[in-house]
C-alpha positions as CSV (number, residue, x, y, z in Angstrom):
1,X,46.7,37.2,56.5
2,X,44.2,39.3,54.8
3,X,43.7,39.2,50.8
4,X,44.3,42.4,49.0
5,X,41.3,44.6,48.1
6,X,40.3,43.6,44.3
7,X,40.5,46.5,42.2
8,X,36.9,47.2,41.8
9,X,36.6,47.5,45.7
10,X,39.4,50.1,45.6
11,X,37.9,53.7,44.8
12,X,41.0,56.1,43.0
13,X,41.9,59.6,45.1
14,X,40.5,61.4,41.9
15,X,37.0,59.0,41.8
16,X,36.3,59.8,45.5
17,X,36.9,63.5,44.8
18,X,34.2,62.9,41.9
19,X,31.6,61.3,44.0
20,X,31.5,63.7,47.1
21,X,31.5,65.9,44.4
22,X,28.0,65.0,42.4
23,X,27.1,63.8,45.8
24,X,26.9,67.1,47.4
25,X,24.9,68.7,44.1
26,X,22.6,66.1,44.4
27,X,19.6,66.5,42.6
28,X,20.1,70.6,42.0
29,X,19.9,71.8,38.5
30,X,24.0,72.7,38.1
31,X,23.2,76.1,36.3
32,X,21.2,77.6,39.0
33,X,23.8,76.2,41.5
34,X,26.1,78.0,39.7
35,X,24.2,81.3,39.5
36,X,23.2,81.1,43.0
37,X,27.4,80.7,44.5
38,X,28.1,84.2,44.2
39,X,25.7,85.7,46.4
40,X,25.9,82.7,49.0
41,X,30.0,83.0,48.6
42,X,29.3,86.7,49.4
43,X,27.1,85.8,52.4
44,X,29.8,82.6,53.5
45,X,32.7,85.2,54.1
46,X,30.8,88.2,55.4
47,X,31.8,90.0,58.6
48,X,35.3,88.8,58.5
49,X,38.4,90.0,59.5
50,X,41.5,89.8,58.0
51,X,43.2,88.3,60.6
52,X,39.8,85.5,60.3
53,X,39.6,85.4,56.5
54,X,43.8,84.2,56.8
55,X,43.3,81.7,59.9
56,X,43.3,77.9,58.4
57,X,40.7,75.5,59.9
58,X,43.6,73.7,61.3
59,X,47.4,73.1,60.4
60,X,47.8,72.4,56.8
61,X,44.5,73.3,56.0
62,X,43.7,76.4,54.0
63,X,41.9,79.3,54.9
64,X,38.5,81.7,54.1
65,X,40.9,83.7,52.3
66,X,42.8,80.5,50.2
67,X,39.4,78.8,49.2
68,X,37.6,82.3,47.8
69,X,41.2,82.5,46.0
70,X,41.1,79.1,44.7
71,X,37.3,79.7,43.3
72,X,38.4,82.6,41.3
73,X,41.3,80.6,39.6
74,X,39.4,77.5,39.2
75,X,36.7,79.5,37.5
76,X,39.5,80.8,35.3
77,X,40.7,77.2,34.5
78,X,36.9,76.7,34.4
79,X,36.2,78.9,31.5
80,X,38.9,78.0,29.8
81,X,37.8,74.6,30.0
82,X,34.1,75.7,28.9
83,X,35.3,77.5,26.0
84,X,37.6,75.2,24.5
85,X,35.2,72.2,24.7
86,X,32.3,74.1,22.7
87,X,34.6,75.6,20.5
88,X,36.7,72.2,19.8
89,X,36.2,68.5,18.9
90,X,37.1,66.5,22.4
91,X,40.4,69.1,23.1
92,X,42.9,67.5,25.6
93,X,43.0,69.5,28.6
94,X,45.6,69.2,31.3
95,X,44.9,69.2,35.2
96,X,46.0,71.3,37.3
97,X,47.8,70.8,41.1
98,X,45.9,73.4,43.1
99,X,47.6,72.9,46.1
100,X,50.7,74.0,43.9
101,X,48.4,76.7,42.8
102,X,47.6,78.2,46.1
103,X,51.6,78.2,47.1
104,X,53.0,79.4,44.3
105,X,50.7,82.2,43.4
106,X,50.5,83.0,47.1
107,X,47.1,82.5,47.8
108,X,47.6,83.3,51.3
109,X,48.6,86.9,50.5
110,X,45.6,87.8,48.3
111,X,42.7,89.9,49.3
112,X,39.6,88.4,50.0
113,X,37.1,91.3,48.3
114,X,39.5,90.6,45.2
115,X,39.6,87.5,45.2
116,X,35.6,87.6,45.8
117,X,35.4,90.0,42.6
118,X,37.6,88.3,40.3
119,X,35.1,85.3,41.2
120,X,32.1,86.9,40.2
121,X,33.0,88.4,37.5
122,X,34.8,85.1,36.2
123,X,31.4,83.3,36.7
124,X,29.1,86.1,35.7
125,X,31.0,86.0,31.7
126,X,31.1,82.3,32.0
127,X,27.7,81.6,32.9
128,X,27.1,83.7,29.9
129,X,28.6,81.9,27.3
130,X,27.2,78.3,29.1
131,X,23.5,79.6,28.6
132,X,24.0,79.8,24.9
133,X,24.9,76.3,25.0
134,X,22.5,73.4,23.5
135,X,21.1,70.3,25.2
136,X,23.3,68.8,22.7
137,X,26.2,70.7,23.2
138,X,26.0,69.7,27.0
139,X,25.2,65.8,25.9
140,X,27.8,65.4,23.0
141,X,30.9,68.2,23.9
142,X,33.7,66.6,25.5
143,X,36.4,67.6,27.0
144,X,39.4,64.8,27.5
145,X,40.6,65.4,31.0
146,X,44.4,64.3,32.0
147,X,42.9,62.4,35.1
148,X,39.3,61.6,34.5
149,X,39.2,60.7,30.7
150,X,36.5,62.0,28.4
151,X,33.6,64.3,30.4
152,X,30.9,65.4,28.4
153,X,30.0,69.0,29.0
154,X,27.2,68.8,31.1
155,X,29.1,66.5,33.7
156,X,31.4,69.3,33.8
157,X,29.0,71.4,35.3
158,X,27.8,69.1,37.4
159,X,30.8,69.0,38.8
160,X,31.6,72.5,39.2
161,X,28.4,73.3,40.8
162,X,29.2,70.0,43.1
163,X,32.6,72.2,43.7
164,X,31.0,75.3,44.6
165,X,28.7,73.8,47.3
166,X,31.6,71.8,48.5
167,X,34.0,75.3,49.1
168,X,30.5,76.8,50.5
169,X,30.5,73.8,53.3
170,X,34.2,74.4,53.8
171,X,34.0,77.8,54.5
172,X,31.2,77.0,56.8
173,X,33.2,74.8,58.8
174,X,36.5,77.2,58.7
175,X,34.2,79.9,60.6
176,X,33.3,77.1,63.2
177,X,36.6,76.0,63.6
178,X,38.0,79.6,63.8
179,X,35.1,80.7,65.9
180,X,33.7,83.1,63.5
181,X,30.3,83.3,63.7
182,X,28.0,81.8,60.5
183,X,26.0,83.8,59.2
């Protein structure tokens, strides 16, 4: 019989989401990633039908349509998030189920160019107000996440513009699947 894995061997669901998270940013300046999604989000889902932009990579799996949906809210969430931590001392924010999100609020039923606007214009006012922030604000702001703990405010970043190129690489890889050409 094999011995249990020990408990530092054992990597959480929501620390493996973390890591292919940072790991996809990389190197790559989180603001500028962040500037850059809307135009390359506009580029990822060009040319597509409707019948395309609803097709899921596979069974269970959501589609072009879903993901561009899920940016917008999770930009909402996002600048929400952004707002309270510079405005407030270490506020508790709750997470969010997004699969929950995208059945309940019908993702599959939006429209992609809304969903694409809402998205831009979400990140256009929020990448506004995080431009005025400090090198301390990003340092010292926290946030204390239901799931994660404490995240300063420049992690948070870093992880949303690790989420952006992570929904970029997923749309690619819907279009493959789906045999929509990539542009």
């Amino acid at each position: 019989m094999s011995e249990p894995a020990s408990s530092a061997s054992v990597i959480n669901p929501f620390q493996a989401y973390v890591n292919s998270l940072l790991q996809a940013l990389g190197s790559r300046e989180p603001l500028a990633v962040m500037a850059e999604t809307p135009e390359a989000l506009r580029r990822s889902v060009a040319e597509l039908s409707r019948e395309q932009d609803g097709t899921p990579e596979k069974l269970g799996k959501w589609s072009v349509r879903q993901v561009v949906q899920h940016l917008a809210d999770s930009e909402l969430v996002g600048g929400f998030r952004f707002r309270m931590v510079l405005a407030h001392d270490a506020p508790e924010l709750p997470a969010y189920d997004q699969d929950l999100w995208a059945d309940r609020l019908h993702y599959q039923d939006s429209e992609l160019a809304t969903a694409l606007e809402d998205f831009e214009m979400l990140r256009a006012l929020n990448l506004r107000v995080l431009r005025r922030a400090t090198p301390e604000d990003l340092k010292n702001r926290v946030m204390r996440h239901a799931e994660r703990g404490d995240e300063p405010l420049g992690y948070m970043l870093r992880l949303y513009a690790g989420h952006d190129l992570v929904h970029l690489a997923q749309i690619r890889r819907i279009r493959q699947a789906i045999g929509a050409p990539i542009g």
